[in-house]
Each structure stands twice: as C-alpha cells, then as structure tokens.
DSSP file (Angstrom, degrees, kcal/mol; ACC not computed):
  #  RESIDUE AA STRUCTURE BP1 BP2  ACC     N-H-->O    O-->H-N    N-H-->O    O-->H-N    TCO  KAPPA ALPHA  PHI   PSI    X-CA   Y-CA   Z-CA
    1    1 A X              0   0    0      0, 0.0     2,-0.4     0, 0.0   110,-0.0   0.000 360.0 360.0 360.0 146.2   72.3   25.0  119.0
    2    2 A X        -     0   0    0     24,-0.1     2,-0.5    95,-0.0    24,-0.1  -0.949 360.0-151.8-135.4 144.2   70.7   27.9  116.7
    3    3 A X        -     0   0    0     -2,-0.4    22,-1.7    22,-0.3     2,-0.4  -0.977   9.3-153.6-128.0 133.1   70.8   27.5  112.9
    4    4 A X  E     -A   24   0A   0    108,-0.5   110,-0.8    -2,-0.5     2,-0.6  -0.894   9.5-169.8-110.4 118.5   70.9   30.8  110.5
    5    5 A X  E     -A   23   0A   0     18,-2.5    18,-3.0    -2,-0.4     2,-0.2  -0.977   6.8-160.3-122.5 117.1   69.7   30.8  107.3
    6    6 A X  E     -A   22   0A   0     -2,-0.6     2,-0.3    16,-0.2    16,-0.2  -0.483  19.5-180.0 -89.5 172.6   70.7   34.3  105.2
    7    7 A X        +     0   0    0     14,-1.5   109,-0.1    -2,-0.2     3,-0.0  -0.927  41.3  42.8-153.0 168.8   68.4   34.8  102.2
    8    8 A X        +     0   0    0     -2,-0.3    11,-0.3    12,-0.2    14,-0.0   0.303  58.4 130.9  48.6   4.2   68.3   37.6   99.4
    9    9 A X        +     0   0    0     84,-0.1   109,-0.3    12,-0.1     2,-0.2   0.175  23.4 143.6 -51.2-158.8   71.5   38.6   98.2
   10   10 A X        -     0   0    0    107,-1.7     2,-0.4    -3,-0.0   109,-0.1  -0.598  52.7 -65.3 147.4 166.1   71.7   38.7   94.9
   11   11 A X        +     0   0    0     -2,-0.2     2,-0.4   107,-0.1   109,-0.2  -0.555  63.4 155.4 -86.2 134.1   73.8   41.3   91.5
   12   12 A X  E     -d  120   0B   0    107,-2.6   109,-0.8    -2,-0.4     3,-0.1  -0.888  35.0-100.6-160.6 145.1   72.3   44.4   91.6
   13   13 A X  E >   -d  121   0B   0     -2,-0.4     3,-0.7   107,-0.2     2,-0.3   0.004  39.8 -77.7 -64.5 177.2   73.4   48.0   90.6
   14   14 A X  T 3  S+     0   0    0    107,-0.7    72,-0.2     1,-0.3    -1,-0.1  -0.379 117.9  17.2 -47.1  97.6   74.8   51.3   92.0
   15   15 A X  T 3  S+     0   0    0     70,-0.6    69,-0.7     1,-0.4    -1,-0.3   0.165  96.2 108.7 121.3 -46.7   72.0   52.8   93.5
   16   16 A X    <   -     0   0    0     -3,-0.7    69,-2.0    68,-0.2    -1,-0.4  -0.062  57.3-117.0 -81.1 173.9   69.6   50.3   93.9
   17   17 A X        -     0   0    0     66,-0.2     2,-0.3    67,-0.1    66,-0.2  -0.784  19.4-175.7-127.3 175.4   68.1   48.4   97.3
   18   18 A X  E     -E   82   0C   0     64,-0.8    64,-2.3    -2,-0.2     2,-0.5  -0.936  15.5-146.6-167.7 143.7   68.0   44.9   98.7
   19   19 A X  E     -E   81   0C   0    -11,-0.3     2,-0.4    -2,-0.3    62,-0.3  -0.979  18.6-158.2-117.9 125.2   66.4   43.2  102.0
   20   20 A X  E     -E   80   0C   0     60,-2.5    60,-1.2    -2,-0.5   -12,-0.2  -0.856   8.2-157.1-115.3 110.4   68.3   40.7  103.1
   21   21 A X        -     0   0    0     -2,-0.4   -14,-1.5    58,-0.2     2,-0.4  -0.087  13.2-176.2 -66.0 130.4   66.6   38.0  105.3
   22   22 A X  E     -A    6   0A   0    -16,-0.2    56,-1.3   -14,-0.0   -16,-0.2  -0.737   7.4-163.5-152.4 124.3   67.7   35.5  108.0
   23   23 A X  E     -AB   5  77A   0    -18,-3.0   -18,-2.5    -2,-0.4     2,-0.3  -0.798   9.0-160.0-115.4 140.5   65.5   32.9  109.7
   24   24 A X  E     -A    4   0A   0     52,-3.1   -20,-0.2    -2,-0.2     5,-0.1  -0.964   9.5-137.6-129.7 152.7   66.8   31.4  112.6
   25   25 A X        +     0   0    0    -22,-1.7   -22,-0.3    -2,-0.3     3,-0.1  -0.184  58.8  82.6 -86.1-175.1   65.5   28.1  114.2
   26   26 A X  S    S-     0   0    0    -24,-0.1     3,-0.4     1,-0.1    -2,-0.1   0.219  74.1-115.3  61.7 159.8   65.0   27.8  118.2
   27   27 A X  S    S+     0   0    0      1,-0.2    -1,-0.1     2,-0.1    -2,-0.0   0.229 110.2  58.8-104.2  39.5   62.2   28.8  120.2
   28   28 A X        +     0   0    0     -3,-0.1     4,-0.3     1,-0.1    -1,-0.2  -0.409  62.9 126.3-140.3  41.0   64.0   31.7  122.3
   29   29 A X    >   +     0   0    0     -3,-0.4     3,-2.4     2,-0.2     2,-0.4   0.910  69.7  58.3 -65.6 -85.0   64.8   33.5  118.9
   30   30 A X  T 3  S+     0   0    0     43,-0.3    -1,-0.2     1,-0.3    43,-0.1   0.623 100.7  55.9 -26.5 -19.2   62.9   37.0  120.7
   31   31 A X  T 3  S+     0   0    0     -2,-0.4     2,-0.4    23,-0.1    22,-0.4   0.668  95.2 102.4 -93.7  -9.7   65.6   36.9  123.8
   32   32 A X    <   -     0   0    0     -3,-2.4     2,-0.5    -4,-0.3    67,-0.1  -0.521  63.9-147.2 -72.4 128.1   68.5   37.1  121.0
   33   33 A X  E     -H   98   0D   0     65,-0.6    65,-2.2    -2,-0.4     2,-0.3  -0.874  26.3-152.2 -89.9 140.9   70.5   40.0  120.0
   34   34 A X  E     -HI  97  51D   0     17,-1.9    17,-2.4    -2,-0.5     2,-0.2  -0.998  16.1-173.5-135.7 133.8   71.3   39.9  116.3
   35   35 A X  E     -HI  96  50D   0     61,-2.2    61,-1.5    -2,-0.3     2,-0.3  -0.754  10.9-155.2-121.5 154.5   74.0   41.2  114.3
   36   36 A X  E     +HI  95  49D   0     13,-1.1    12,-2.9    -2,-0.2    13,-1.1  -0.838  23.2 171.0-112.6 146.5   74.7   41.3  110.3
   37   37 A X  E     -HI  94  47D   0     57,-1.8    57,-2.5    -2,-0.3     2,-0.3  -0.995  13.9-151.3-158.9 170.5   78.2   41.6  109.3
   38   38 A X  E     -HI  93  46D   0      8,-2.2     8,-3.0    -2,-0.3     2,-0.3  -0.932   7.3-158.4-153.8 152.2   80.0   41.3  105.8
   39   39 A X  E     -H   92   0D   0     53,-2.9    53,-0.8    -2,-0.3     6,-0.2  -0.761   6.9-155.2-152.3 109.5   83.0   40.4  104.5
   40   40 A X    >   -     0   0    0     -2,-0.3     3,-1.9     4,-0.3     2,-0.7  -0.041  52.1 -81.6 -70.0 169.5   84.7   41.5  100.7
   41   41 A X  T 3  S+     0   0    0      1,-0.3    -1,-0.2    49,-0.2     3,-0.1  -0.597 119.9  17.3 -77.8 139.1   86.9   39.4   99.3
   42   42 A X  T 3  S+     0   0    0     -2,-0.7    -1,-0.3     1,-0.3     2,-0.2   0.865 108.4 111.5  59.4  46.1   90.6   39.9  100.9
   43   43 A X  S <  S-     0   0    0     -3,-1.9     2,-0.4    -4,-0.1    -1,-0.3  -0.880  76.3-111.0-133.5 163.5   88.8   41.8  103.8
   44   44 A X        -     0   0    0     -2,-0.2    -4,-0.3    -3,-0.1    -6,-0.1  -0.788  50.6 -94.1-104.3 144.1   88.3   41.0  107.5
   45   45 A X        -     0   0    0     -2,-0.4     2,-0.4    -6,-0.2    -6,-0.2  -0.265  54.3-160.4 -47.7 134.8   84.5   40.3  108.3
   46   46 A X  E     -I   38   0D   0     -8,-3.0    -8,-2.2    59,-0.1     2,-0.1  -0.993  15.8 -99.1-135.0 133.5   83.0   43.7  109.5
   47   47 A X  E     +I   37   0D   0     -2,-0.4   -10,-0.2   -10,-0.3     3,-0.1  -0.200  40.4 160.5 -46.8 113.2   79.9   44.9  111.5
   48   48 A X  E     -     0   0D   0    -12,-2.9    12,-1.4     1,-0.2     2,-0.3   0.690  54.9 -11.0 -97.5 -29.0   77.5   45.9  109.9
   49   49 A X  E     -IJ  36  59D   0    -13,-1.1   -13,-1.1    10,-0.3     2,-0.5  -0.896  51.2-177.9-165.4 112.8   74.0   46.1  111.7
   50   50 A X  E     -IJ  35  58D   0      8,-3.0     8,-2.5    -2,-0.3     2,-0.4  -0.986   6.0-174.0-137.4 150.2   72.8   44.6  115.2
   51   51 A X  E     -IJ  34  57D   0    -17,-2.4   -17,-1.9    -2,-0.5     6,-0.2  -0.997  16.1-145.3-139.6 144.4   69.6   44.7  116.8
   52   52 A X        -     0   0    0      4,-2.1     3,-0.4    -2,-0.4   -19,-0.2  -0.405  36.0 -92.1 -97.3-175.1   68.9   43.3  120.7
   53   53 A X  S    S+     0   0    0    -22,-0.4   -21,-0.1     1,-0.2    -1,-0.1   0.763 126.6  57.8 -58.8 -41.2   66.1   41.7  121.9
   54   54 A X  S    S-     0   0    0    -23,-0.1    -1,-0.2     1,-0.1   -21,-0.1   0.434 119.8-105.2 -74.0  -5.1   64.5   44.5  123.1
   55   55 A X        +     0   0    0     -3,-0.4     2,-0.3     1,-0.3    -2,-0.1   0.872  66.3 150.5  73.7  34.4   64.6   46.2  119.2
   56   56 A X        -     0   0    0      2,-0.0    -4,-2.1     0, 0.0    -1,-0.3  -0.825  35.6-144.5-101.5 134.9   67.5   48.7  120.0
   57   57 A X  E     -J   51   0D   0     -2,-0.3     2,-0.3    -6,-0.2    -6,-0.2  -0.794  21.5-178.2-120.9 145.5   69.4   49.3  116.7
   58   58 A X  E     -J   50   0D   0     -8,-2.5    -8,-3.0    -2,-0.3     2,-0.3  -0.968   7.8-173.4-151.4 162.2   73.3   49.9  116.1
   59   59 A X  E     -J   49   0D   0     -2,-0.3   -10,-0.3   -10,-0.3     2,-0.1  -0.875  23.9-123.4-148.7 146.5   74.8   50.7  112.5
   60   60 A X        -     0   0    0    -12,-1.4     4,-0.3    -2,-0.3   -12,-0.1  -0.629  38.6-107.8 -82.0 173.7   78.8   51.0  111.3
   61   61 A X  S    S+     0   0    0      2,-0.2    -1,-0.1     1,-0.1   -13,-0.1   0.496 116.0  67.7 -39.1 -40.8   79.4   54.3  109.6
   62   62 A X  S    S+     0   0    0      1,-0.1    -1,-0.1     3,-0.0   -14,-0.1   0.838 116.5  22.6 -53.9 -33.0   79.7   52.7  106.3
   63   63 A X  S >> S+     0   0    0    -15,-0.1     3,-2.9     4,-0.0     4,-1.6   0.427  92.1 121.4-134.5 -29.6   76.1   51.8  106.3
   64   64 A X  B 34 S+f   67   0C   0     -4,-0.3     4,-0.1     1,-0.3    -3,-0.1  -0.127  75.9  23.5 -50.0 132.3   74.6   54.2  108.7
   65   65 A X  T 34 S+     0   0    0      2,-0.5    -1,-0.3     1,-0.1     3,-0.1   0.440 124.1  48.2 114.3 -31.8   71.9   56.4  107.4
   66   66 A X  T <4 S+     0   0    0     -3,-2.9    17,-2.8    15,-0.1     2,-0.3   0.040 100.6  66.6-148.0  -3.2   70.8   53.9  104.3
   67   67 A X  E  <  -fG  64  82C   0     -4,-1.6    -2,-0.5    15,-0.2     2,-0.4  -0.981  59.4-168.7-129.5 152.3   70.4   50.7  105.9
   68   68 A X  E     - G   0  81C   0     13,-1.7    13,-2.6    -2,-0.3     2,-0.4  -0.981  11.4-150.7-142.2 150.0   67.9   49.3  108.7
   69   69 A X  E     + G   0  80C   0     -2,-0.4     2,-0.2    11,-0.2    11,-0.2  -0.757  25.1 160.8 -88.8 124.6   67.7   46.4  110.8
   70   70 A X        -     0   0    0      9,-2.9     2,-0.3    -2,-0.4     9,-0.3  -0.812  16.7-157.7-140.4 178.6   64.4   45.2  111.9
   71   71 A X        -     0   0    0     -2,-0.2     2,-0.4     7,-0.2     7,-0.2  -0.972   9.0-152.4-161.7 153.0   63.1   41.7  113.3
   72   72 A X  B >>> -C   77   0A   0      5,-4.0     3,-2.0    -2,-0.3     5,-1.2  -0.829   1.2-162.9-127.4 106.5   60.2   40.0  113.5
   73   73 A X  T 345S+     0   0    0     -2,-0.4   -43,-0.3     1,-0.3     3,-0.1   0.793  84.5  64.5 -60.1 -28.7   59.7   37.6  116.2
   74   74 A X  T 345S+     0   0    0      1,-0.2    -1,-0.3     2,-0.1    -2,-0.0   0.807 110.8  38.5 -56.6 -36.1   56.9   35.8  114.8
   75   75 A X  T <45S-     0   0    0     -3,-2.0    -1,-0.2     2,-0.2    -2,-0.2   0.243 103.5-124.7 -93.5   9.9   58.9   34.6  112.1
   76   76 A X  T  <5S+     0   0    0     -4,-0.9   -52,-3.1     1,-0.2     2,-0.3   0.755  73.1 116.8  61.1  20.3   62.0   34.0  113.8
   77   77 A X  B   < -BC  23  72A   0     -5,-1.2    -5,-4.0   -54,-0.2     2,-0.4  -0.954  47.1-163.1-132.9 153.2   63.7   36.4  111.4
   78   78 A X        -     0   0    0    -56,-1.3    -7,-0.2    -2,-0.3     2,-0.1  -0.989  17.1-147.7-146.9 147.5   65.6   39.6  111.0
   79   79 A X        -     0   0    0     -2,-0.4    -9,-2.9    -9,-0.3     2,-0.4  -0.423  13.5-147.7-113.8 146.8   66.3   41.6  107.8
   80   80 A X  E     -EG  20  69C   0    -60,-1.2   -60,-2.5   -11,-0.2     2,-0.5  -0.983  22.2-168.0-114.4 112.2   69.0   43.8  106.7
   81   81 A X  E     -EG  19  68C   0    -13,-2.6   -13,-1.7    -2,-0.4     2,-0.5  -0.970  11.0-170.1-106.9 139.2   67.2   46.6  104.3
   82   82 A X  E     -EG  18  67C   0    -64,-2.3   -64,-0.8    -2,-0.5     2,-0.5  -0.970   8.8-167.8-138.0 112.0   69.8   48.4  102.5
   83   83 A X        +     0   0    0    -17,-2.8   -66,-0.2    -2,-0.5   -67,-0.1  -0.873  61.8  22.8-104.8 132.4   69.5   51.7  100.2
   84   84 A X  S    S-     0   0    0    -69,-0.7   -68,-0.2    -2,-0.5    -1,-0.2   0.971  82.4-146.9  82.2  52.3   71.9   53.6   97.7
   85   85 A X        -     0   0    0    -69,-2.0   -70,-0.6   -72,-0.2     2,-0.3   0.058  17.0-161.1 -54.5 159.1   73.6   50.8   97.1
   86   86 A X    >   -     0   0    0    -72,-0.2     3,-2.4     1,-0.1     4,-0.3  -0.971  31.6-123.7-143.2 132.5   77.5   51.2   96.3
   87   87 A X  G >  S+     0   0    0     -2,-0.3     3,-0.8     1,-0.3    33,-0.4   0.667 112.1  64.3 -22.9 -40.3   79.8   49.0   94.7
   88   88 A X  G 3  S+     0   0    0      1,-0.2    -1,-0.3    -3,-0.1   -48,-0.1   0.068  93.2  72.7 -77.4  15.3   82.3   49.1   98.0
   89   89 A X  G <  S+     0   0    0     -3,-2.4    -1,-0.2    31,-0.1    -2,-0.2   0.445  72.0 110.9-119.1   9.9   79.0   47.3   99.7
   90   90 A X    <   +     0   0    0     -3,-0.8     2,-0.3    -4,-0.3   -49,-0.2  -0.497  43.1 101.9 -83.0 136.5   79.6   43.7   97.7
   91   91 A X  S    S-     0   0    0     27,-0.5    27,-1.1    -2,-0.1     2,-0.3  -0.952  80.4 -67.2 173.1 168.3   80.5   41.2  100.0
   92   92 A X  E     -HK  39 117D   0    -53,-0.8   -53,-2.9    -2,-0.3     2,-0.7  -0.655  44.9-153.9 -83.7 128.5   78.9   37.9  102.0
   93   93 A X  E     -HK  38 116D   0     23,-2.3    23,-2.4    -2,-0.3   -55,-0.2  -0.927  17.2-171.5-125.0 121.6   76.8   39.5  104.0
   94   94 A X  E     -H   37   0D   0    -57,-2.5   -57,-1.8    -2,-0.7     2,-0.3  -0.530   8.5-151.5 -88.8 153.0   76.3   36.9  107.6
   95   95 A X  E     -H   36   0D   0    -59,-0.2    18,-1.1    -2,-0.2     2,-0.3  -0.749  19.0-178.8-111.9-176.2   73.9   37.1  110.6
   96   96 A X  E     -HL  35 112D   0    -61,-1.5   -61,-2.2    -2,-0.3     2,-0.5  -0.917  37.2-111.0 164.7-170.9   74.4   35.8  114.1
   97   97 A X  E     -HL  34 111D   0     14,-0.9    13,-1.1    -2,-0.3    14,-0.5  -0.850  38.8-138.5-130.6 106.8   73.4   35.3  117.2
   98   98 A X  E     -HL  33 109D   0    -65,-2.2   -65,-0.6    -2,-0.5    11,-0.2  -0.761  14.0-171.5 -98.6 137.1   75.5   37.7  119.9
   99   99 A X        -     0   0    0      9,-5.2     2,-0.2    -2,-0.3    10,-0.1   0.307  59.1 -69.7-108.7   2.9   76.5   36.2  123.3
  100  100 A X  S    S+     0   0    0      8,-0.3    -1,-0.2     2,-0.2     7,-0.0  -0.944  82.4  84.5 153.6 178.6   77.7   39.3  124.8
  101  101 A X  S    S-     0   0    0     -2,-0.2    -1,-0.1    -3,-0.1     7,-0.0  -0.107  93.0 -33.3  74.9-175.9   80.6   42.3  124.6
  102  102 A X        -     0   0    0      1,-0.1     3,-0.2     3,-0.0    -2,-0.2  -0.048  64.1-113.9 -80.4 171.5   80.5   44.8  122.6
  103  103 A X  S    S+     0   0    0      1,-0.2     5,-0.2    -5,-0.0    -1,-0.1   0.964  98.8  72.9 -68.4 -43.9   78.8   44.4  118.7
  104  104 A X  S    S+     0   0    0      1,-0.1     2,-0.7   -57,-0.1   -57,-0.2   0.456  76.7  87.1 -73.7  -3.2   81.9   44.9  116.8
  105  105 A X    >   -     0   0    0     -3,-0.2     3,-2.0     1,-0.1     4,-0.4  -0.793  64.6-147.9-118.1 119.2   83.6   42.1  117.4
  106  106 A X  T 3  S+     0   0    0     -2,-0.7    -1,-0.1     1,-0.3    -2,-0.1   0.283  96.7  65.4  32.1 -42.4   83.5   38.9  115.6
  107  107 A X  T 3  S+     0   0    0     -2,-0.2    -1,-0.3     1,-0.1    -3,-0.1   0.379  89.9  64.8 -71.6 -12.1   84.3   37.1  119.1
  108  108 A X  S <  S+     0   0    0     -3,-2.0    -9,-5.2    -5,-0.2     2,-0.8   0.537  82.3  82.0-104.6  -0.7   81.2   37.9  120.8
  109  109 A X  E     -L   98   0D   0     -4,-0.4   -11,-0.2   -11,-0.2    -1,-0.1  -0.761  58.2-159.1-128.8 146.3   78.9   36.3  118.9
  110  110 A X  E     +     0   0D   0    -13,-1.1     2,-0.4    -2,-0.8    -1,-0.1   0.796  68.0  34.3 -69.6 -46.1   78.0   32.6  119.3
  111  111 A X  E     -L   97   0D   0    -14,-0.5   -14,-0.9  -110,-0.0    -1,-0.2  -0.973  57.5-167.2-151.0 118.9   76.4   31.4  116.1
  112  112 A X  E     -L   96   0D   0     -2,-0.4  -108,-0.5   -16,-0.2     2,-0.4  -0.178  12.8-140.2-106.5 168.1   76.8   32.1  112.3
  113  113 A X        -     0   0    0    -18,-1.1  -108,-0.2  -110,-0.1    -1,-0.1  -0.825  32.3-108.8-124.9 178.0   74.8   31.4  109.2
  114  114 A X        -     0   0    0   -110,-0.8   -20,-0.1    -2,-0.4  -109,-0.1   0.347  58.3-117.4 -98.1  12.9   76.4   30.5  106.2
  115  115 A X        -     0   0    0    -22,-0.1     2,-0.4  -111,-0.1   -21,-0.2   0.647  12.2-118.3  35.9 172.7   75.9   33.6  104.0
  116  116 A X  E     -K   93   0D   0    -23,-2.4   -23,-2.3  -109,-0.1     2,-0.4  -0.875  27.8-121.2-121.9 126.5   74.5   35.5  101.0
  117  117 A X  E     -K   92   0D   0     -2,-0.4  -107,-1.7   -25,-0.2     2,-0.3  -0.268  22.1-176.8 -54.8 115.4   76.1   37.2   98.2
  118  118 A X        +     0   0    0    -27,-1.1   -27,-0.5    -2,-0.4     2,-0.4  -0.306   7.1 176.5-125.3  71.6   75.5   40.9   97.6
  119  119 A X        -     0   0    0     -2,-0.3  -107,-2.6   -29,-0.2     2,-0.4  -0.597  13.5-161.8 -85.6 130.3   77.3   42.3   94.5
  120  120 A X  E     -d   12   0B   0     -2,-0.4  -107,-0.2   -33,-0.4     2,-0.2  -0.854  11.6-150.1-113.0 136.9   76.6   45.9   93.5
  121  121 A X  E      d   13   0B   0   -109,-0.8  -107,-0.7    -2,-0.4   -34,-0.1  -0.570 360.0 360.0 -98.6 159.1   77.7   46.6   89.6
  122  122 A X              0   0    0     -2,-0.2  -109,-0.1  -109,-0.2    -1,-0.0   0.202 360.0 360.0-109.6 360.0   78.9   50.4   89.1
C-alpha cells in the first residue's frame, strides 16, 4: 500500500507560478514511475506530467513547455512546477503511482492521492 499526499495548490492569477508537491510513503518510492493528472469540474481526469524511476519526463500538450516534473528520492516526493499560469489550468490536480501501460491513462496507475486545488483568476 503507498499513500500520496498532494500539497501546494492554492488561488492564484493569470500568469503567475505554483510547485505542487506530493510525498509518498513506502520505502521503494525511487523504483516508482509517477504521474500528475488534473481534473476541472465537469471534465474527465487528464494527464498531465509523469516522470519514471529512472527520471525520464513526459508532458500533455496543454502543459508542455511551462511545466516540469522533477522528484527527489530523498524525500520521497515529486513536484509539479508550473509557469504562465492560465485560467483553463484550474482544476484538482492528483499524483500517482503508475503500474504500467502507457501514461495517459487513468487505468494504469495503481495508487492516488487525494488532491490539491489549483484555481488561476483571469
């Protein structure tokens, strides 16, 4: 069992940036690939961000370009940094813990945290 804790959402404008944090409990956190994904209200949760074990990085389109995904294994956490923020980027923004398959789907990964709020004001 792996437990996820997101951290650092928070209201912030058009334009501005945000780290968002998730510390995850076990001691075989480094062997995890980890993914962020987000989900607006009356929208289906979407991929946002993944990073493997090995520190190989993969991005949607939406996001590509202004956001990075990092981890630090010593702290058992990995961070969502986001620039140029945009209104179209509010949403609960999740980690988890991927068990396999491709990133983009919802089905491949095992274990979720409960998520963080990120609302961007125009």
């Amino acid at each position: 069992q792996v437990q996820l804790v997101e951290s650092g959402g928070g209201l912030v404008q058009a334009g501005d940036s945000l780290t968002l944090s998730c510390a995850a409990s076990g001691r075989t956190f480094s062997g995890y690939d980890m993914g962020w994904f987000r989900q607006a209200p009356g929208k289906e949760r979407e991929f946002v961000a993944g990073i493997t074990w090995g520190f190989s990085t993969f991005y949607a389109d939406s996001v590509k370009g202004r956001s990075t995904i990092s981890r630090d294994n010593a702290k058992n956490t990995v961070y969502l940094r986001m620039n140029s923020l945009k209104p179209e980027d509010t949403a609960v923004y999740y980690c988890a813990v991927r068990s396999g398959g491709t990133w983009y789907a919802r089905g491949n990964y095992a274990y979720w945290g409960q998520g963080t709020q990120v609302t961007v004001s125009s």
